[in-house]
N, C-alpha and C positions, 0 to 999 in steps of 0.2 A: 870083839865088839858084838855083842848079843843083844838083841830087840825083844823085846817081850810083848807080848800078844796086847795088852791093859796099857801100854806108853801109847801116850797121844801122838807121838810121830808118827808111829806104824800106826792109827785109825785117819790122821792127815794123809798117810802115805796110803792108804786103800780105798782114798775118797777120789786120789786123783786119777788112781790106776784105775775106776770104776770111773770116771767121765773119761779116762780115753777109751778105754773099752763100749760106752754109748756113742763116742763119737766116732770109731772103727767103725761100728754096727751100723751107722748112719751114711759114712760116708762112702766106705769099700763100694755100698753097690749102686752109689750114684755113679764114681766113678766108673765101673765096670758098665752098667748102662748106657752113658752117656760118649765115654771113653774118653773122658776129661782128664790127660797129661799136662794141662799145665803146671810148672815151674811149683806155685805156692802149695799147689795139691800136694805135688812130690817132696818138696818140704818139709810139708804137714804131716806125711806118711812116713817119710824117713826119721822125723822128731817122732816119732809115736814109736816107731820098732826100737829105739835104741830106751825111751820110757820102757815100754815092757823088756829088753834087756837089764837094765839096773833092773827093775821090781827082781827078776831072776836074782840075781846076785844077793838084793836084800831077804827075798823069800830062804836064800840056801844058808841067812846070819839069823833067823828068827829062830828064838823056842817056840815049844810047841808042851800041852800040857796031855798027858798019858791018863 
């Protein structure tokens, strides 16, 4: 199962790894600021590290062109 850089899944699949990567960048340091553990936070963080796990896994099925 090979992804090619030009399939519209993998530019769908990079639009959304690029808003949680905006919404890491936003939220990380409210949290650390604020020192905001609640519940939905933690949620929201642990759904995010396991999205940038799969992108890992899809990044290690894509071609790439030489």
């Amino acid at each position: 199962c090979l992804c090619y850089p030009e399939d519209c899944c993998k530019g769908f699949w990079d639009f959304i790894v690029s808003l949680a990567l905006v919404s890491t960048g936003a939220l990380t340091p409210y949290a650390i600021a604020f020192q905001d553990n609640s519940s939905g936070v933690e949620a929201f963080d642990y759904s995010l590290d396991c999205l940038f796990f799969i992108d890992i896994l899809v990044i290690f099925n894509c071609a790439y062109y030489n």
